[in-house]
C-alpha positions in Angstrom: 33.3 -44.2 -52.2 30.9 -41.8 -54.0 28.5 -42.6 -51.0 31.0 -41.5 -48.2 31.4 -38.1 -50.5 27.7 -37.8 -50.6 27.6 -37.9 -46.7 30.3 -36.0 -46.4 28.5 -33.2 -48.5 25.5 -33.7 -46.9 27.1 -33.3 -43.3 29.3 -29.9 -44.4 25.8 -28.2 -45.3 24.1 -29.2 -42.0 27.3 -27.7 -40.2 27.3 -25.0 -42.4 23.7 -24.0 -41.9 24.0 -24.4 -38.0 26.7 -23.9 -35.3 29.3 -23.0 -37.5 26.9 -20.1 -39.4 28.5 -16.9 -39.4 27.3 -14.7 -36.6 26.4 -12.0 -39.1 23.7 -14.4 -40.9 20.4 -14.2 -39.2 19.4 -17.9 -37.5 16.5 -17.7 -40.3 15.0 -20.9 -40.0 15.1 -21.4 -36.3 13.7 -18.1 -35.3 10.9 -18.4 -37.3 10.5 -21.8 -35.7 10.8 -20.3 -32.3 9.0 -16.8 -33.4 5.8 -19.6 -34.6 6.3 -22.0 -31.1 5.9 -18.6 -29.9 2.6 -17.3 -31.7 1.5 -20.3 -31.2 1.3 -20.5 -26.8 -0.2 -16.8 -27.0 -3.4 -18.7 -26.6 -6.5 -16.4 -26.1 -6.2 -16.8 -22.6 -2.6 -16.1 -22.0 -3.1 -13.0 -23.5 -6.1 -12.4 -21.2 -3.9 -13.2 -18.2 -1.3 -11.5 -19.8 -3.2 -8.1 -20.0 -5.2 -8.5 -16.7 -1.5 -8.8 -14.9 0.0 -5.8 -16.7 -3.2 -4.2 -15.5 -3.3 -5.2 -11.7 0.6 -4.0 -11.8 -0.5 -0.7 -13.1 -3.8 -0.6 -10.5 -0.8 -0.9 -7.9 1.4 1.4 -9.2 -1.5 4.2 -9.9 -2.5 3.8 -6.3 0.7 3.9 -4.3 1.6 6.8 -6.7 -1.8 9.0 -5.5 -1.7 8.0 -2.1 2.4 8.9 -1.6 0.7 12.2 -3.6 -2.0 13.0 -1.1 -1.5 10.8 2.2 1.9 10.2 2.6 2.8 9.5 5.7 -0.4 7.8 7.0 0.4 4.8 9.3 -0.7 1.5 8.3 -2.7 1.0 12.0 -4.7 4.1 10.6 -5.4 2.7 6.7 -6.3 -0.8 8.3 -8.8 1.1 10.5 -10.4 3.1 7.9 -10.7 0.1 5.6 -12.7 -2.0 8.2 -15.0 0.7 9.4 -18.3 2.2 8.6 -17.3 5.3 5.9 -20.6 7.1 6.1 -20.6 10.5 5.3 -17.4 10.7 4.2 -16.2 13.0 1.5 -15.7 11.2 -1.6 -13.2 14.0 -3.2 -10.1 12.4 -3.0 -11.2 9.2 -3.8 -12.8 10.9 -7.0 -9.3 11.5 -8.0 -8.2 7.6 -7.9 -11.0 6.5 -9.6 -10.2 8.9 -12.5 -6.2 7.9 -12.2 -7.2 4.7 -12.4 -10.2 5.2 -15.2 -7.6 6.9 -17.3 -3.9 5.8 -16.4 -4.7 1.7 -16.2 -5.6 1.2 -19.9 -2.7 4.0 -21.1 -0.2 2.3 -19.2 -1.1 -1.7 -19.9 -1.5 -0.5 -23.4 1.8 0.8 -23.6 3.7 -1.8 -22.0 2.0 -4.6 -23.9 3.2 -3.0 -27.2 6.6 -2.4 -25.9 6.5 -6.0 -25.1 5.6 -6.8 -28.7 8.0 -4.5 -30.2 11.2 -5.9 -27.5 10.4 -9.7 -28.1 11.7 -8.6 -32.1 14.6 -7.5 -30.6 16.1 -10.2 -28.5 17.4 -13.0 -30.6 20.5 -13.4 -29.8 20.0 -13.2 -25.6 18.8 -16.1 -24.3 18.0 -15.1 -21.1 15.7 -12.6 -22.9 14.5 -15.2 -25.3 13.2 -17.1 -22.2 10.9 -13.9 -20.7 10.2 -13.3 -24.3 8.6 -16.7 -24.6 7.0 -16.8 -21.0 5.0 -13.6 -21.6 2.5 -14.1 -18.7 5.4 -15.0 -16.2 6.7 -11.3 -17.2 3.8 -9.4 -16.7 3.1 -11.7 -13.4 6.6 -10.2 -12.2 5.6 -6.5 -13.2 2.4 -6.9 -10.8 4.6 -9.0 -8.2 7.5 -5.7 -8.6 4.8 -3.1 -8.0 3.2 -4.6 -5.6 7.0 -5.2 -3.6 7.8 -1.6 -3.9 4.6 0.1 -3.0 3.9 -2.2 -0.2 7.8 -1.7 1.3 7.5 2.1 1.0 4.6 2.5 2.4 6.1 0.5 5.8 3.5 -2.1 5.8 6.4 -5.1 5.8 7.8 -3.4 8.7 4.3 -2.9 10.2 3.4 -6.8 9.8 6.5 -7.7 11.0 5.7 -5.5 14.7 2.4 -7.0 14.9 3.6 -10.5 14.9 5.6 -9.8 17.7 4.0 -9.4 21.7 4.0 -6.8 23.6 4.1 -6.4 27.4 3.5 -2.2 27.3 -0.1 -3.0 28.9 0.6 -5.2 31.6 2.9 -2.6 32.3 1.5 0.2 32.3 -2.2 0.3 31.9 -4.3 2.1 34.8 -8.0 0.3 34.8 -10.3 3.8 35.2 -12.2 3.1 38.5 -14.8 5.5 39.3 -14.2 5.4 43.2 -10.4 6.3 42.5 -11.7 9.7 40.7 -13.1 12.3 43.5 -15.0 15.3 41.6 -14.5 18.5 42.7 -16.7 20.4 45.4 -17.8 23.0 42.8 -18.6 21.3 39.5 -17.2 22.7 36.7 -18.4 23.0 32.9 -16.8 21.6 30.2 -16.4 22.5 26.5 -14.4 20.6 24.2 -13.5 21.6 21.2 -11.8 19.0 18.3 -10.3 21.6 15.3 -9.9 19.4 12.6 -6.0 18.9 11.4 -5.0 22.0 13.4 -0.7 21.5 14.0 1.4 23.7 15.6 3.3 24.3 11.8 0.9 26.6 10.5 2.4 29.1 13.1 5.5 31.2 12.1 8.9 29.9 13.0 9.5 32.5 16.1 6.8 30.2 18.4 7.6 27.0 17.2 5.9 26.6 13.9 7.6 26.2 10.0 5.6 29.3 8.4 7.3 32.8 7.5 3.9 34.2 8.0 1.6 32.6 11.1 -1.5 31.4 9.6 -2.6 31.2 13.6 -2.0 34.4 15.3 -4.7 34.0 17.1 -4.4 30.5 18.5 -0.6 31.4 19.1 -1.7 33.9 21.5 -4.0 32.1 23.5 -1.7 29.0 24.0 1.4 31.1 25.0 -0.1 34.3 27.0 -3.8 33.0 28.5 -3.8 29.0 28.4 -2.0 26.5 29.1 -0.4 23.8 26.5 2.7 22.7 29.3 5.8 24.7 27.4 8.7 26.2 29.5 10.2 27.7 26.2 7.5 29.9 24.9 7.5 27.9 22.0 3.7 26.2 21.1 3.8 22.6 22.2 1.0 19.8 21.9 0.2 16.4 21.3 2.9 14.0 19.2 2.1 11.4 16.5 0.8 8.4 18.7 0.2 5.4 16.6 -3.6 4.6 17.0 -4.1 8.8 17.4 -3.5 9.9 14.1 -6.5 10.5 12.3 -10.0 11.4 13.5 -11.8 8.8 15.6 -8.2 6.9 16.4 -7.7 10.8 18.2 -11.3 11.0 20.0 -11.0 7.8 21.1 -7.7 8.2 22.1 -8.0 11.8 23.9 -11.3 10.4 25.6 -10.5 7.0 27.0 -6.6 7.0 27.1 -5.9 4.4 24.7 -4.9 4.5 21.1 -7.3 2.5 18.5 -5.6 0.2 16.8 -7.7 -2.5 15.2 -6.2 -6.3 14.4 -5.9 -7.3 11.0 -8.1 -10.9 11.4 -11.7 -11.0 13.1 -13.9 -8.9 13.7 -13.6 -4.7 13.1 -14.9 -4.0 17.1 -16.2 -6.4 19.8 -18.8 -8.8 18.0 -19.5 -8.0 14.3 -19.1 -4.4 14.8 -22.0 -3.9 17.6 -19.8 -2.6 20.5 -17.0 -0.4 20.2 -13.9 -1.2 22.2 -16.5 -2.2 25.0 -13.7 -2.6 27.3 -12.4 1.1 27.7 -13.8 3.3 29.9 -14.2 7.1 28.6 -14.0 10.9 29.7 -17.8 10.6 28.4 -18.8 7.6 31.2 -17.1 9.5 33.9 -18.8 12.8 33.4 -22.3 10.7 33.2 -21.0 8.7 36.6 -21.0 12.5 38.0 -24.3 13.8 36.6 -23.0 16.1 33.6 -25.2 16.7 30.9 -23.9 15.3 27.5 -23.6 17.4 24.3 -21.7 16.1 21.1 -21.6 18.0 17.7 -20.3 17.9 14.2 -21.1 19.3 11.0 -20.8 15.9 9.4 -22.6 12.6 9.8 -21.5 10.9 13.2 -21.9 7.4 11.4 -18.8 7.5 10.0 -16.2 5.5 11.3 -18.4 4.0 14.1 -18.1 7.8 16.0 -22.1 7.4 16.6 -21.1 3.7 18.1 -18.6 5.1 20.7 -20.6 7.7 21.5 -23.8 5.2 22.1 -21.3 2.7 24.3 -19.4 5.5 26.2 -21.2 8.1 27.7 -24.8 9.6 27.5 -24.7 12.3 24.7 -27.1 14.1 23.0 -25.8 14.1 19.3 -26.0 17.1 16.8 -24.7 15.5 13.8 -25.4 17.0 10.1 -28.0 14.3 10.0 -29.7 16.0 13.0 -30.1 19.2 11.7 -30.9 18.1 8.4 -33.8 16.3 9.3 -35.0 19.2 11.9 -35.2 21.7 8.9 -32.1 23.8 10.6 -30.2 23.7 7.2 -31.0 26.2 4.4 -32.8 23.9 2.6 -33.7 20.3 2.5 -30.6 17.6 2.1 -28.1 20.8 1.7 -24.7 19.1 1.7 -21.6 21.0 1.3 -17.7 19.3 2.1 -18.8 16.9 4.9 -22.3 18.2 5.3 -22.1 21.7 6.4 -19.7 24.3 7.2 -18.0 25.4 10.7 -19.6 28.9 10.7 -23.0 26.9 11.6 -21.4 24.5 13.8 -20.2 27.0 16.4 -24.0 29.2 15.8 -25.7 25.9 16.8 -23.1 25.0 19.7 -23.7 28.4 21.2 -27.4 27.5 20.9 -26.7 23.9 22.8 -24.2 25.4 25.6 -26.8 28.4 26.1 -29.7 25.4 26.7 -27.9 23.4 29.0 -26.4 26.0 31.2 -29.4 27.6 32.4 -29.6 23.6 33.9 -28.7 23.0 37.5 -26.5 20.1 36.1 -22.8 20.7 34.9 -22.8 20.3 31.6 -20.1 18.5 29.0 -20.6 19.7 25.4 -17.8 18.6 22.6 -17.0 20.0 19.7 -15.7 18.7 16.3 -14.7 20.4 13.5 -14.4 20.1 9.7 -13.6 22.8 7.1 -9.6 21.7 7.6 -10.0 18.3 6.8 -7.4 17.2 3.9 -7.1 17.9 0.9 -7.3 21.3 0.8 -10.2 21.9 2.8 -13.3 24.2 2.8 -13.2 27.6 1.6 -16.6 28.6 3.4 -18.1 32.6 2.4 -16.0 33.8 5.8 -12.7 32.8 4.0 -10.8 35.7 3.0 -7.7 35.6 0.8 -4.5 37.2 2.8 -2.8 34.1 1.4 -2.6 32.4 -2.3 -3.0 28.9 -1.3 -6.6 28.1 -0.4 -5.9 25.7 2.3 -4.0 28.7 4.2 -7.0 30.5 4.0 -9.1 27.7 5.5 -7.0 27.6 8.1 -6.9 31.4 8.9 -10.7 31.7 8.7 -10.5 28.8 11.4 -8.7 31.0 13.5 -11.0 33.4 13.0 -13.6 31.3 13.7 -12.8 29.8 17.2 -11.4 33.2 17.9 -14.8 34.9 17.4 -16.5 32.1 19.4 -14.0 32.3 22.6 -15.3 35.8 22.6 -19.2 34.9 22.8 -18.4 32.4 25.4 -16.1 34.8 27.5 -19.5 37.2 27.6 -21.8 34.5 29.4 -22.7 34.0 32.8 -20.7 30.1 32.7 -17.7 31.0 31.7 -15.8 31.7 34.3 -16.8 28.0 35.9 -16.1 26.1 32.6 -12.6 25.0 31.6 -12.3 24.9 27.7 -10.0 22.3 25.9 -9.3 23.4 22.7 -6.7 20.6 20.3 -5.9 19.4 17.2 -7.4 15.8 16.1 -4.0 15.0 14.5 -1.7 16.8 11.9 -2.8 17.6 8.6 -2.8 14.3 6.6 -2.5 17.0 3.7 0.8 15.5 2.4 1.1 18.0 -0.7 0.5 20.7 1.4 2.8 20.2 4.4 5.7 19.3 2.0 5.6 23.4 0.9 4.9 24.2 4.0 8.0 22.2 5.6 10.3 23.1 2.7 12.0 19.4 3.0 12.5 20.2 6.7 12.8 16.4 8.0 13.8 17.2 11.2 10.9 19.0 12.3 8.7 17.6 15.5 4.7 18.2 14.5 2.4 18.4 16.8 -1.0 18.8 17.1 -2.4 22.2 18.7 -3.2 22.4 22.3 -4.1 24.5 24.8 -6.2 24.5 28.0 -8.4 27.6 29.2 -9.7 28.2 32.5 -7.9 25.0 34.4 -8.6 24.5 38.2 -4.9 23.2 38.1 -2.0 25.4 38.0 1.1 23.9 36.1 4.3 24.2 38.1 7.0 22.0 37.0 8.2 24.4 34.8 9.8 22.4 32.0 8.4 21.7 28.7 6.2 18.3 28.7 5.9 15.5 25.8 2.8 13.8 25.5 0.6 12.2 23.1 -3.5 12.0 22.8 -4.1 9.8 25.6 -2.5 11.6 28.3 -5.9 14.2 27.3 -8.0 12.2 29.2 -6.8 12.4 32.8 -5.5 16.2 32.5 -8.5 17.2 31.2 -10.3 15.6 34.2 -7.3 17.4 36.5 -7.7 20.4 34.5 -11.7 20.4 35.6 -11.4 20.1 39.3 -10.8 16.3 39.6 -8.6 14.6 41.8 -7.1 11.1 40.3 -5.6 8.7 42.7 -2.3 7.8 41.0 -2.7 10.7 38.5 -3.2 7.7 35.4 -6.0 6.9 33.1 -5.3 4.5 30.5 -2.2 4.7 29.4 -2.2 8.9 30.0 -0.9 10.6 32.5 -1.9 13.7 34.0 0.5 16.6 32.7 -0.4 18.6 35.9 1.5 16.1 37.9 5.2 15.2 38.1 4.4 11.8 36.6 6.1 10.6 33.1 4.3 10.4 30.2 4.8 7.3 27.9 6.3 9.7 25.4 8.7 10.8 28.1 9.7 7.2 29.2 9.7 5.6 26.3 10.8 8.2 23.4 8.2 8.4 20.3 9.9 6.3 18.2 9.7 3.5 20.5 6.8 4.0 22.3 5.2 3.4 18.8 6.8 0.4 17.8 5.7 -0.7 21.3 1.3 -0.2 20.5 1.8 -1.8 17.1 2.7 -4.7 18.8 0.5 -7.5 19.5 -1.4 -7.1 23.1 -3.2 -9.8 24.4 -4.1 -7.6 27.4 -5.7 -4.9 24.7 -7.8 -7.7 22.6 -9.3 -9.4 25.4 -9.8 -6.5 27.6 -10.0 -3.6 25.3 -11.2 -4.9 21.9 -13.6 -7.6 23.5 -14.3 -6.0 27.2 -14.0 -9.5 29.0 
């Protein structure tokens, strides 16, 4: 008997002390216990992983923060392409500002939220579903980096862009016009040529009575010219120009683009372009090849190195240029001073005194001549406020961009006063649309249902446009209305996949709408790999 009340006793306490303890009595024992079992897996290594996942989650975060920030709305096509390309002479500004962000904001941040971490797993107790993160401290900050990762990646479209790529796409086959020299018949009278790239130059900056988004036009200048003296295919007198291609929106994917009638867009696997980056899309056929076919001489300047991004490849494979590149003029002493490097390499104001030097040397040539132009004081973010910048407006980039007005303004007037103008036909256009996300959200005021477009307009065409309606079209139809616009007649009036605008022909843009049309080149194309990307 005294032995069953013994075990009896002993039994009540163990009850007492466990699941019948009062909910208002801390579990002492056992969370110490757990709180040790705890301590005891943060090995030095779990923290280690612990920190370095809190950290890559924060490295994510950081970066899709700054580039929403400064490049938001950038295609994927266009980031894939920059990432697997030569970056040469690129300006390292905005880049700067991530390293910084991430200098500064990674070792804040995983310091923070390791602490909090800390300080939480004290106050989760009673939860067992927190107990279990609480005691799996690496699986929580492996879901933080997984989380970040998720979001960033999903707003920035590239799930949606990796699931287009998987799928085919018939849009060559279908529409893709092989350039065949014997199909292009040159004019009588040979024409001239200038060509002039303004970097991020969109019809926006104009004031809302012509088509733009600004109460005062930062492009009076250029507004003129397209609506009263060239031609940019409007029936509205509102300024039209080039839509947001996919493979067109950023520098070289526009040159390319405008020159051969395709958009460059590179594949995610294998090689950047043709065989380890020795050939650029060896398969197109350029603007550049058939002015060489026809005996033009070949002019190509920018104030920045042409390295960058393979330009001084494309040029090597499609055409027969002479290149005036920063690193040209540099190393001929033309520079104020040895190695002087401003923005890019050096500013507009020079660019256009050396083109007028290059255009003056080739026309006094028998040969027709072909000289392009590229520009840079506009480039994102915020561009180059050279000494001819005034200050009419308080935010710097405005001013950039009216000096570039200026600018092209006061060279159309030089070239106007020489003996070749009134045989050359002058192409000016934007590259693309700013990729100056901060600046074109005061601009647009949260106006999302704004079309941009890049500027374009055509001077001293031996075409007249006559269909009187207002024509959509994106960088590749360029290349045979430049050729149209220049005397050429084009069997078919297709290059590529462009069209010539002179004609009655539909555009893709047209056919298609934009929306599709680009969901249509992110697709995979077997016909653009083998014969584009590889040239078989």
């Amino acid at each position: 008997m005294k032995e069953d009340k013994e075990k009896e006793v002993l039994e009540g306490g163990a009850l007492s002390d466990g699941g019948n303890q009062s909910e208002n009595e801390p579990e002492t024992g056992s969370v110490k216990k757990e709180e040790t079992v705890s301590e005891k897996k943060d090995t030095r290594g779990r923290i280690i992983a612990r920190i370095l996942l809190l950290a890559l989650g924060n490295a994510v975060l950081i970066a899709g923060v700054w580039q929403a920030i400064l490049f938001d709305g950038i295609s994927v096509a266009a980031m894939i392409f920059q990432l697997k390309v030569p970056m040469e002479g690129a300006d390292g500004g905005n880049f700067k500002s991530l390293a910084i962000a991430m200098a500064i904001g990674i070792p804040v941040m995983t310091a923070i939220l390791y602490l909090i971490g800390n300080l939480w797993r004290k106050k989760v107790k009673k939860n067992r579903v927190l107990r279990f993160f609480r005691d799996r401290k690496v699986l929580t900050a492996g879901m933080w980096f997984a989380l970040a990762a998720i979001v960033i990646l999903a707003r920035m479209q590239v799930f949606s862009y990796l699931w287009l790529v998987i799928r085919p796409s018939t849009i060559y086959e279908e529409n893709y016009a092989a350039v065949e020299m014997e199909k292009i018949k040159a004019p009588e009278k040979k024409r001239n040529l200038i060509y002039i790239y303004m970097e991020s130059l969109e019809n926006s900056y104009a004031d809302k009575s012509v088509g733009g988004l600004a109460d005062q036009n930062r492009i009076p200048y250029l507004t003129e010219l397209a609506l009263k003296e060239g031609e940019n295919f409007d029936a509205d007198g509102k300024l039209n120009g080039l839509e947001r291609v996919e493979g067109a929106v950023f520098t070289c994917g526009s040159l390319v683009s405008q020159s051969s009638g395709v958009p460059l867009i590179l594949p995610i696997d294998g090689n950047s372009m043709g065989k380890g980056y020795k050939e650029f899309l060896p398969g197109a056929v350029t603007i550049g090849e058939v002015l060489d076919h026809f005996g033009y001489q070949e002019v190509f300047l920018q104030g920045s190195a042409v390295e960058f991004a393979g330009t001084d490849l494309f040029l090597k494979d499609h055409g027969n240029y002479a290149v005036r590149d920063y690193n040209y003029y540099n190393r001929n002493g033309r520079l104020p001073q040895l190695n002087y490097f401003v923005w890019w390499g050096f500013e507009d104001f020079r660019l256009y005194e050396f083109a007028k030097e290059e255009i003056t040397r080739v026309s006094k040539d028998d040969r027709p001549f072909a000289v392009t132009i590229m520009t840079i004081d506009t480039h994102f973010t915020g561009g180059y406020e050279c000494p001819l910048c005034g200050h009419e407006f308080k935010t710097g980039y405005d001013n950039v961009i009216r000096c570039a007005d200026c600018q092209i303004k006061e060279f159309l007037a030089w070239a106007k006063e020489q003996d070749f103008y009134e045989n050359t036909t002058i192409v000016i256009v934007g590259d693309h649309p700013t990729m100056d996300s901060k600046y074109y959200r005061q601009l647009s005021k949260g106006d999302d249902k704004y079309v941009r477009r890049a500027y374009t307009v055509i001077l001293n065409s031996a075409a007249e446009y006559t269909l009187g309606k207002t024509r959509r079209y994106g960088a590749f139809d360029m290349f045979p209305t430049t050729l149209a616009a220049m005397g050429f007649e084009i069997e078919g009036n297709r290059l590529g996949l462009g069209v010539n605008l002179y004609s009655d022909e539909k555009t893709l843009v047209e056919r298609y709408g934009l929306k599709k049309l680009n969901k249509e080149l992110l697709k995979h194309s077997k016909y653009y790999d083998k014969h584009i990307i590889e040239g078989k």
